[in-house]
C-alpha positions in Angstrom: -28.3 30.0 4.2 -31.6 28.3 5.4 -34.9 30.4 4.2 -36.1 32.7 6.9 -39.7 31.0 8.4 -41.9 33.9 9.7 -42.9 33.4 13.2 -45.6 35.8 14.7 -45.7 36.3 18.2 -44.1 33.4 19.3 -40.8 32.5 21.2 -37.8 29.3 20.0 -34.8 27.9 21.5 -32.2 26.4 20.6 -29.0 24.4 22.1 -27.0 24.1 18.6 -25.7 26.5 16.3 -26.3 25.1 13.0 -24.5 27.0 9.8 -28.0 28.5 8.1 -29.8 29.5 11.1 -29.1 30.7 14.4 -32.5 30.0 16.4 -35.8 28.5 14.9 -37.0 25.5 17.0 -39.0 24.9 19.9 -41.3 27.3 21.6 -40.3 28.3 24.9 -41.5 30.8 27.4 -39.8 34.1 28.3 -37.5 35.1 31.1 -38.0 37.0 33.7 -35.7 39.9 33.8 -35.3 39.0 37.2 -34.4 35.6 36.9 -32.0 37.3 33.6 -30.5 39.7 36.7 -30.2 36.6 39.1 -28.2 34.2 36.7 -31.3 32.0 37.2 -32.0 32.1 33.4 -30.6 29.3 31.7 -33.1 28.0 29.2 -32.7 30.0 25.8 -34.9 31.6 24.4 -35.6 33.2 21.0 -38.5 35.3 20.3 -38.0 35.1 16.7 -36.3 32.9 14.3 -32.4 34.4 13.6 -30.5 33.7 10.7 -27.0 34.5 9.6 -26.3 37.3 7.0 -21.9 37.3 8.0 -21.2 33.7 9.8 -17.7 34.2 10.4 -15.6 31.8 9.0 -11.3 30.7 9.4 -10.0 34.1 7.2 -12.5 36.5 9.2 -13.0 35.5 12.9 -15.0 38.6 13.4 -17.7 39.9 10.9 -19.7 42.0 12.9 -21.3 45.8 14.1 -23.7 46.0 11.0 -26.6 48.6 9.6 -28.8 48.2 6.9 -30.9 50.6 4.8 -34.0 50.0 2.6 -33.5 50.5 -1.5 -35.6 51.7 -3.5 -36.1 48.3 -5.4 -37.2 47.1 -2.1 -34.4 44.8 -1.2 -31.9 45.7 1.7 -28.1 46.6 1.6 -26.5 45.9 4.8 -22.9 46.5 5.3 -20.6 45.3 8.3 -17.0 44.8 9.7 -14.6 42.1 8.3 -11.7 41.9 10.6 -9.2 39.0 10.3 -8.9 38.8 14.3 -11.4 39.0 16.8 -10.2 42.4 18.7 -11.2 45.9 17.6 -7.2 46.3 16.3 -7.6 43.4 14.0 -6.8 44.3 10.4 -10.5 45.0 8.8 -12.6 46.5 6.1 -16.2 47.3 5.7 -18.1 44.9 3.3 -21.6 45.3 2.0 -24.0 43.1 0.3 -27.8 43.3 -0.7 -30.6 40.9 1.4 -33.6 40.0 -0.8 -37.2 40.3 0.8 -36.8 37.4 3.2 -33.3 38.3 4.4 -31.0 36.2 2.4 -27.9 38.0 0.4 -27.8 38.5 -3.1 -24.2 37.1 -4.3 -20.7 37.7 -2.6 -20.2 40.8 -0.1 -17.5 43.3 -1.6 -15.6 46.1 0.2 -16.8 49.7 0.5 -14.1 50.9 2.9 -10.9 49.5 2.6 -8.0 48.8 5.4 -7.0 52.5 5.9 -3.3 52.3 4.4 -0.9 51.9 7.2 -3.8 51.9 9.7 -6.1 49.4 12.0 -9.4 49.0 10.3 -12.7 50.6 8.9 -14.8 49.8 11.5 -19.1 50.4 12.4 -20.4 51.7 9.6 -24.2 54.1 10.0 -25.9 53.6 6.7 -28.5 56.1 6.1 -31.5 57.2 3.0 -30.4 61.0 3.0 -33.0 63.8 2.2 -31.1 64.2 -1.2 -31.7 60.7 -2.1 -28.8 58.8 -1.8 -27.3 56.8 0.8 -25.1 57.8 3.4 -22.5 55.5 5.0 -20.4 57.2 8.1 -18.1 54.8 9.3 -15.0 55.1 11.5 -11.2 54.8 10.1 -8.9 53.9 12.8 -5.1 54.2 12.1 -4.4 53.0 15.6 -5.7 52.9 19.3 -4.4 56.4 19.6 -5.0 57.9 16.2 -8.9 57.4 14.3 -11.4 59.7 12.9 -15.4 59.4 11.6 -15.7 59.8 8.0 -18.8 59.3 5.5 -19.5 59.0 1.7 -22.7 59.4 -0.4 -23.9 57.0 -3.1 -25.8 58.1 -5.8 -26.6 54.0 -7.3 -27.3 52.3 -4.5 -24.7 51.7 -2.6 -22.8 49.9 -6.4 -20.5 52.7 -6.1 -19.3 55.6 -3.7 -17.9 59.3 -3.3 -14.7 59.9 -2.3 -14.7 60.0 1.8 -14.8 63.6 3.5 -14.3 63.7 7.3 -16.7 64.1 9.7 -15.0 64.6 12.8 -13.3 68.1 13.0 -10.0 66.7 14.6 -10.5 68.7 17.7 -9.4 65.2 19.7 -6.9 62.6 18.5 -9.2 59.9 18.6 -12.9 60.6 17.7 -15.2 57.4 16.1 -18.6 56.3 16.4 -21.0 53.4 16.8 -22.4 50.9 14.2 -25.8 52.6 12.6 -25.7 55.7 14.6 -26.5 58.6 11.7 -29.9 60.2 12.0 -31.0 62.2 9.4 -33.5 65.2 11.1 -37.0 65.8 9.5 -35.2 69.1 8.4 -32.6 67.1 6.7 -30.0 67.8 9.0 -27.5 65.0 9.5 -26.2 63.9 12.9 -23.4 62.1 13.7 -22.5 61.4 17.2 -19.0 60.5 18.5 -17.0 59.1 21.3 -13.8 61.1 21.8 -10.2 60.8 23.8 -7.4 63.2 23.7 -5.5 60.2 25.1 -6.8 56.7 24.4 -4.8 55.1 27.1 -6.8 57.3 29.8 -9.7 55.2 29.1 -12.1 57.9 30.1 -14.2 59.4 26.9 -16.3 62.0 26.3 -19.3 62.6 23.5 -19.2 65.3 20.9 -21.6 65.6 18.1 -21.3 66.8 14.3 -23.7 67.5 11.7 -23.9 68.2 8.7 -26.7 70.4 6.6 -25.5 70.0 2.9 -26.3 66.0 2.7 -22.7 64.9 4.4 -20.6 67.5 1.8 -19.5 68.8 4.9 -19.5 69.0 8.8 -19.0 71.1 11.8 -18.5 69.6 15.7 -19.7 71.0 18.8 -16.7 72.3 20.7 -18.7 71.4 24.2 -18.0 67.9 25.5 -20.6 65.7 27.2 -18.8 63.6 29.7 -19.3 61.9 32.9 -16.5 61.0 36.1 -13.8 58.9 35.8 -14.5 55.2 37.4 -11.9 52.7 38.4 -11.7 50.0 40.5 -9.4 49.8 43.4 -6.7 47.3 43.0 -5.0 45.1 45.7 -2.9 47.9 46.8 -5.8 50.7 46.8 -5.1 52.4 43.6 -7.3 53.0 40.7 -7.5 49.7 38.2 -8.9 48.6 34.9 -9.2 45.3 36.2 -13.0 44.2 34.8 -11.8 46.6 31.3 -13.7 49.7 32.4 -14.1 52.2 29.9 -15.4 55.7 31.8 -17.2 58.5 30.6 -19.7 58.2 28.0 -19.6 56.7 24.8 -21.2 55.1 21.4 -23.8 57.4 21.7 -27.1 57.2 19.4 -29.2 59.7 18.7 -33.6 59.7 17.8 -35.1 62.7 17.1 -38.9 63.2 19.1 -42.3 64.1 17.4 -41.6 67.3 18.2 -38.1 68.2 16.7 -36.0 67.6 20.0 -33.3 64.9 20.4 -32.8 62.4 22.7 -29.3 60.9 22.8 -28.7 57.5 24.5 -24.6 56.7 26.0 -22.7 53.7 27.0 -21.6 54.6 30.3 -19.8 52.7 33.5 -22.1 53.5 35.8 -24.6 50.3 35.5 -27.2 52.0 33.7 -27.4 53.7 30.0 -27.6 57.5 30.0 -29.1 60.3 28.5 -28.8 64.2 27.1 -31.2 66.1 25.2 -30.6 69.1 22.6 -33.5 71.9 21.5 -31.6 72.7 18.8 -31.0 70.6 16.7 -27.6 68.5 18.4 -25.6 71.7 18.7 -25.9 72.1 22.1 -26.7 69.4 24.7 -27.5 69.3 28.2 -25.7 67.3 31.4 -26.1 63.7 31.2 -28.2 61.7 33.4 -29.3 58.1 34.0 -32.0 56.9 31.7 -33.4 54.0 34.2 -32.6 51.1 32.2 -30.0 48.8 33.7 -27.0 47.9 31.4 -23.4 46.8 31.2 -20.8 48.4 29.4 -22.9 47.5 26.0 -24.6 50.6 23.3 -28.1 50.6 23.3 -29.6 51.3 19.9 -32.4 54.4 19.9 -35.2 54.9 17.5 -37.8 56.5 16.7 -41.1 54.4 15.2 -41.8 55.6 11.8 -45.0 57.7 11.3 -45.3 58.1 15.8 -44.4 59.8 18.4 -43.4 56.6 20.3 -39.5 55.8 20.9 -37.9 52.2 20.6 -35.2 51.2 22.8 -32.8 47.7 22.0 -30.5 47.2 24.6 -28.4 44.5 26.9 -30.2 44.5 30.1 -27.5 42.5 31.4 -25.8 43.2 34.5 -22.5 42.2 37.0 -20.9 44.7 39.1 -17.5 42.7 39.1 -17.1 40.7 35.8 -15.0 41.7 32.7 -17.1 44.8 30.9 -19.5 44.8 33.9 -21.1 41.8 32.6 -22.0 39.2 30.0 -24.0 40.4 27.2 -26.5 37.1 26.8 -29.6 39.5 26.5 -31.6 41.4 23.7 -34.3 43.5 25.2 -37.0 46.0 23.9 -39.2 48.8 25.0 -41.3 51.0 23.8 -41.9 54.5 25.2 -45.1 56.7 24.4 -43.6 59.7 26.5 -40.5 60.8 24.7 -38.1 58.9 26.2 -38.5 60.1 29.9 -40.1 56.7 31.1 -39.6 53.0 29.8 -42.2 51.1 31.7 -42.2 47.9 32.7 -44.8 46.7 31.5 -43.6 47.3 28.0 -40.4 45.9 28.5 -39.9 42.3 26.2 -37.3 40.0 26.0 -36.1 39.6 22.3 -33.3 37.1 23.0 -31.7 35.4 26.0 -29.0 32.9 25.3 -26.2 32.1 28.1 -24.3 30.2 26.0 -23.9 32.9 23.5 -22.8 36.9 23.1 -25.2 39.0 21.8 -25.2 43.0 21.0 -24.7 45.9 18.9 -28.1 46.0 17.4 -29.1 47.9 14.5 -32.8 48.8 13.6 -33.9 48.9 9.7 -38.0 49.7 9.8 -38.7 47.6 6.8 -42.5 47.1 5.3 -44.1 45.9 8.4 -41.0 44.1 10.3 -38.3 46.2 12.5 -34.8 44.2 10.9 -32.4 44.2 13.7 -28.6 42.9 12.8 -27.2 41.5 15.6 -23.4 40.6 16.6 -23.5 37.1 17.9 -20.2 34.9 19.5 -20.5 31.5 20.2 -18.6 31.8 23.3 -20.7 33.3 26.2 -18.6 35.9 27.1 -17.9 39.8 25.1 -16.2 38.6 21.8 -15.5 34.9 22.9 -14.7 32.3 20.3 -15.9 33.5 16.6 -18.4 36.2 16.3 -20.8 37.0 13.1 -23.4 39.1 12.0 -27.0 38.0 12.7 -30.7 39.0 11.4 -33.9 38.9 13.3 -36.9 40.1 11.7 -39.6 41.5 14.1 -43.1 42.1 13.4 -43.8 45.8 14.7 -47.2 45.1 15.7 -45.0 42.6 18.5 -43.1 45.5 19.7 -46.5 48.0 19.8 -48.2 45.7 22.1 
């Protein structure tokens, strides 16, 4: 893997993929998010250099959906999805590995969370510093597209060795997972970790529950109530309902940041051209009616944070959008915004392009505050469309004074 350059506050592009780095050339300026909306952007464009930590390779086509975590000897243990296909029912397992101070792994990855026996894969693993210490890793464990739960074991070494998984999810669906790096451990030292639900998978129409945990991840309790939104379909040919662009309704791979002052803000995938939001006042155990957030978005998860030692919130998302086309659009787009307000605005004016590529899918950010950089993984295809051609997990290292601006 090529060393990592640091590049403040300036923008690259590329036109090759090269095996060590993903983007690291020539300056070029940003997009327009109108000209991103219009199809009119076709120059890309890289705000900062992006390197490989999982290029996929002929034995795992798909190495992707990653978090990271800080340890306490200052490197960074990222873990991810290797899946020996390039669906989300590929056989897979989740592997981990350390990244040294500039990014670049220490040795070979090894599994933490093998193929479940008989099942799918372990899929999106949430890695987490718990209030007791250790690290947390929640991940999902799907034994088919009709049977999967959201588990999560503790680490008392660093992430060298694990417990003994104990479920998250309460059962109270068939079919209850989560997102890559959503866990959020509460200043109280509550642990919360959302998931997207079906009673019947081939409805394609989920719903949002939450669980949380107050002994450290020991164990867990659900909210009964169900956050959900209507069912959308296209109309086929003949007038009736149709999946025809892959819609997936109702809400889903939710995230979840707690505000300054102890309230939550949740963010949801949703089919309804925009991300959404709900908020809880006490602590995720009840939330209230979903509503659109404002930020225009296909059928991609936004990833929501809070900015250490602030009240400010940061939002990476695909601000990509097409009514018609396969997941309501290509996700070619990394954007950013900061919002001083809790959530309830994302202006403008703070909005930035991270990384615009046409050629190439981009999503499912995760966001590691690391010494003064914000480390987001990245799942990157070389194919421009959702999962197209071989897809990889991808670092970009952000300085946060860029994203403060």
């Amino acid at each position: 893997m090529m060393p990592l350059t640091r590049v403040l506050l300036r923008a690259v592009a590329i036109s090759t993929l090269p095996a060590g780095a993903l983007a690291g050339a020539a300056p070029a300026a940003p997009p327009s998010f109108d000209d991103i909306h219009a199809l009119r952007a076709t120059t890309p464009y890289y705000a900062f250099p992006t390197t490989w930590i999982a290029p996929p390779d002929a034995k795992y086509q798909r190495r992707s959906e990653a978090s990271a975590v800080t340890l306490k000897n200052g490197d960074v243990l990222v873990a991810w999805c290797d899946l020996m296909g390039r669906g989300d029912n590929a056989k897979g397992f989740i592997s981990a590995v350390e990244l040294d101070a500039e990014g670049r792994p220490r040795g070979e990855p090894r599994i933490v969370a093998p193929t479940p026996p008989g099942g799918l894969n372990s899929l999106s693993p949430a890695l987490r510093r718990l209030g007791s210490g250790e690290v947390g890793l929640a991940f999902s464990y799907r034994m088919s597209t009709k049977e999967a739960s959201r588990r999560f074991m503790r680490s008392a070494d660093e992430g060298r060795t694990w417990s003994e998984p104990v479920l998250v999810s309460d059962g109270s669906d068939p079919y209850m997972t989560g997102c890559n790096d959503r866990l959020t451990v509460l200043a109280s030292g509550r642990l919360l970790a959302p998931l997207h639900c079906s009673d019947d998978w081939d409805k394609h129409h989920l719903h949002v529950k939450t669980a949380w945990s107050d002994d450290h991840g020991q164990s867990w309790r659900t909210t009964p109530a169900k956050i959900q939104l209507p069912y959308v379909r296209w109309l086929d040919e003949d007038g009736k309902p149709s999946r025809k662009i892959s819609l997936e309704s109702g809400p889903h791979e939710p995230g979840i940041a707690e505000r300054a002052d102890g309230s939550l803000l949740m963010t949801l995938r949703t089919a309804m051209g925009t991300q959404f939001f709900s908020e809880s006042f006490d602590r995720g155990e009840t939330w209230t009616d979903p509503r659109s957030l404002e930020l225009i978005s296909p059928l991609a998860p936004a990833n929501l944070t809070r900015i250490p030692g602030t009240d400010k919130l940061l939002m990476v998302w695909t601000p990509n959008y097409e009514h018609a086309k396969f997941l309501m659009g290509r996700r070619n787009t990394i954007a950013v915004c900061v919002s001083d307000d809790g959530g309830r605005s994302w202006p403008l004016a703070r909005r930035k392009i991270l990384i615009h590529d046409s050629g190439k899918s981009t999503d499912y950010p995760s966001v590691l505050y690391h010494r003064d950089e914000i480390w987001i993984t990245l799942r990157v295809s070389s194919g421009s469309g959702v999962l197209q051609g071989l897809t990889g997990t991808a670092l970009v290292r952000v300085p946060l004074t860029w994203v403060l601006e």
